[in-house]
N, C-alpha and C positions, 0 to 999 in steps of 0.2 A: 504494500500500500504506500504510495507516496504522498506528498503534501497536499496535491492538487487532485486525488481520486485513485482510484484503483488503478493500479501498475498495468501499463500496454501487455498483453499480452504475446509472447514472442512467436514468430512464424518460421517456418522452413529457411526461409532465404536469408533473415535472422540470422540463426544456425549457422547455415552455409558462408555469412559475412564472416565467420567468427573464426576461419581459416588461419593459423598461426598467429591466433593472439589471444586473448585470457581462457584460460582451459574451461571448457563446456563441461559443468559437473551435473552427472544424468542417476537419478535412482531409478527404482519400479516400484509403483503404487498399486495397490487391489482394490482399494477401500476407500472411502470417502475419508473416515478420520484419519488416515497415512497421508493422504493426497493432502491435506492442509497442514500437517507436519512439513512436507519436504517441500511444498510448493513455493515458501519465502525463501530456499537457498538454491533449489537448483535451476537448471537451464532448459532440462528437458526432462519429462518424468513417463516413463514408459511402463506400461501395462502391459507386462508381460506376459508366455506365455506357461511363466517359470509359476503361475499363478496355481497349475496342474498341480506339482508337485508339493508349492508353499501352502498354499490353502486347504489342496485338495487330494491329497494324500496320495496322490497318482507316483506310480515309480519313475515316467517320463513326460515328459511333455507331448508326447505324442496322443496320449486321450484327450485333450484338449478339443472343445469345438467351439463353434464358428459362436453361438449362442454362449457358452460360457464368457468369452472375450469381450461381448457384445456387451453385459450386465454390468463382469466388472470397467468394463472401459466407460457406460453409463454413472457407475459408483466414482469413478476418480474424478469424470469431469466436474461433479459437482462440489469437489472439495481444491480447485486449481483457479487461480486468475492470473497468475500471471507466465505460468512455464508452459512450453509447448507438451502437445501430451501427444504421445506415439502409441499406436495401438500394434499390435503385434499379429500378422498374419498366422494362425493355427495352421497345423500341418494337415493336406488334402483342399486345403480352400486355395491353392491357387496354383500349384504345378502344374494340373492338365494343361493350363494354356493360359494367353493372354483377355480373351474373353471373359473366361469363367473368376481370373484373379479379378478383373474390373468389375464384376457384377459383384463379388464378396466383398470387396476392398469397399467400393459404392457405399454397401449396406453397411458397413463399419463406422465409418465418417459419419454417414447420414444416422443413424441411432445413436449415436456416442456424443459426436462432437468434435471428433476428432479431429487434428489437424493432418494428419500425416496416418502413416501405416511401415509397418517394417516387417519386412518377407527376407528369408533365407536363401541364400545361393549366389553363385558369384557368375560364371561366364552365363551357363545354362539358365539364368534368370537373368539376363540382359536385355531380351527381347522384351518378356514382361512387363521388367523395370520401364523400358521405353513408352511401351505401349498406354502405362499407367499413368505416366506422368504429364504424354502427352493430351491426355485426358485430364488434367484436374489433380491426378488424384499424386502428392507427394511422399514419395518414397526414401524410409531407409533401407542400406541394405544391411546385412549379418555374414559375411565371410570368416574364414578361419576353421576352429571348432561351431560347427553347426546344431545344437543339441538335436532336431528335430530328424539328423542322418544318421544317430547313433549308432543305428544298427548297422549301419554301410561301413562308419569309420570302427565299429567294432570297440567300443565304449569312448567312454570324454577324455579321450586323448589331445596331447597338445598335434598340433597341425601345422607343418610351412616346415620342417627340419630339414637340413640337407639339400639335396635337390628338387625336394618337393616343394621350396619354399617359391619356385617360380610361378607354382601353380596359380599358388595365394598368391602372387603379381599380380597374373594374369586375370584375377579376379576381382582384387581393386582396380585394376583399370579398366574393365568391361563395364562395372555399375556403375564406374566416374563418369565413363562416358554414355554411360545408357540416358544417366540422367539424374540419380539418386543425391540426396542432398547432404549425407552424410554414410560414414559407413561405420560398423560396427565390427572391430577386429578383435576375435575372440580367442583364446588361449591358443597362439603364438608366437615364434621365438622374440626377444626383444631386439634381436640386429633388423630382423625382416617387420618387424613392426616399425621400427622407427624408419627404414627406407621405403617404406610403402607410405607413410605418412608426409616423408619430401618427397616422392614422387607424382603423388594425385593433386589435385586442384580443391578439392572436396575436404571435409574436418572428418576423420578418425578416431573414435571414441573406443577406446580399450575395456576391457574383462581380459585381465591374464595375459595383457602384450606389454605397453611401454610406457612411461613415464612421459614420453615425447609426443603422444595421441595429442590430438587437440581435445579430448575429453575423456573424458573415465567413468564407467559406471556400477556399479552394481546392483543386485538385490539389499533391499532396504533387509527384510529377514535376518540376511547372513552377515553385513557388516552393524547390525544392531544387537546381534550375539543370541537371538531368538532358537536358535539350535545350537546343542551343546554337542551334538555329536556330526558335526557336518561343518568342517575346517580345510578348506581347499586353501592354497598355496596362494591363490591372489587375492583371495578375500582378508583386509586388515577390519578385525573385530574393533567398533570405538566405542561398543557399552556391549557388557553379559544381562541384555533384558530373561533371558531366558532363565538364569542363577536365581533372579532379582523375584522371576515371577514364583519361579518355583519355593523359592523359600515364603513367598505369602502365602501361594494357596496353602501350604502345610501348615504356617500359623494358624490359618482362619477353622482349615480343620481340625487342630488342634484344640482351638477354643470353644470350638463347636461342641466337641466332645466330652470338653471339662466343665462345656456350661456358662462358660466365658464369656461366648457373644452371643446371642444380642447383650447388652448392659444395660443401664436406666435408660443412657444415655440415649439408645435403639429403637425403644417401646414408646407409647401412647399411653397415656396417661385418663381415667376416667373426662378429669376435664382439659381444657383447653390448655394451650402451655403456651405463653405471652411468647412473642420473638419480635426480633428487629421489624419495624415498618408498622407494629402495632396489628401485625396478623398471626393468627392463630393456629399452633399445629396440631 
């Protein structure tokens, strides 16, 4: 919120301005109360479709659908003014082709609010990217580790190592030039992160590649310490909520147990019990 009203709300091209100058800092939101947490600090807050796993117990992000993405991307927009808000293409809503991505991508924006959308794939979604963008509809991409190929890459391996790192080139520079307004380089080496980030025209926003990204992101979950047992090597924990939560519920049941709570203080009393304002509880 600024002086004179509520902060501009930032756009793609925004983003894309912000090419080698102050680092684009991006979470993922599920929820309306998360979305008014991160929204006064970051740049872009993405509705992931890590949503699968964090919320919903799923083992991959691959049970995700077009409908789940749809509700929480309706839940974050109403907790955001001023960061752009990316929704994230689910897996099967847009491989077949460039038609069917436009018709799901459409219905995303159009029920959310969305500004943007972010689909997986680097050369082999080129066309797409193009096709989307020349429509309206603004695209991130997701290169590197792709969580939604898991089963191709045969788990969450790092990706780009060796010789294969041209791959990952060739695949920053497809979606730079499809059209995409930012890209997302995910657990990759940090030499090929950092030359893929001077080589595009476009802002790079890291998970698991390089301090040199023109942004970084993660799950709000894993860097607010909400799981105790899921420590991956790019995620920096900057609070144990998960420690914190776990020792109150055990308090509360505790008390519960001994009798403890409710207290006077809890209960309703036969009559009325004065409070601030001269109203009645």
């Amino acid at each position: 919120m600024s002086a004179t009203g509520p902060a501009k709300a930032l756009t793609p091209p925004d983003i894309s301005a912000r090419k080698g100058k102050t680092p684009l800092v991006c979470l993922t939101a599920y929820t309306t109360p998360i979305a008014r947490l991160v929204d006064p600090h970051c740049d872009v807050v993405l509705v992931g479709d890590s949503v699968g796993m964090v919320l919903h117990g799923l083992p991959s992000t691959l049970g995700v659908t077009l409908e789940m993405m749809i509700m929480h991307g309706k839940a974050v927009r109403r907790g955001l003014e001023q960061a752009l808000m990316v929704v994230d293409m689910p897996f099967g809503s847009y491989e077949e082709g460039p038609d069917q991505a436009f018709r799901n991508a459409a219905r995303v924006m159009t029920e959310t609010g969305s500004a943007a959308v972010k689909l997986e794939g680097g050369e082999a979604m080129a066309e797409t990217i193009r096709f989307l963008t020349a429509r309206g509809i603004p695209v991130m991409a997701h290169i590197g580790l792709t969580p939604q190929a898991v089963n191709t890459f045969g788990g969450y391996r790092v990706q780009g190592r060796g010789e294969d790192g041209e791959r990952i080139c060739r695949d920053a520079l497809a979606v730079a030039a499809a059209g995409a307004f930012a890209v997302v380089l995910e657990k990759v080496p940090e030499p090929l992160a950092r030359r893929i980030t001077e080589e595009i025209a476009i802002p790079t926003i890291g998970i698991g590649a390089s301090p040199t990204c023109d942004g970084q992101v993660l799950v709000v979950d894993d860097m607010l310490g909400l799981f105790g047992d899921f420590r991956p090597k790019f995620v920096k924990r900057y609070a144990e909520l998960g420690d914190a939560a776990s020792f109150a519920i055990a308090t509360y049941a505790q008390e519960v147990r001994k009798r403890r709570f409710p207290a006077a203080e809890h209960v309703f009393g036969d009559a009325p019990t004065p409070v601030k304002g001269g109203e009645a509880a």
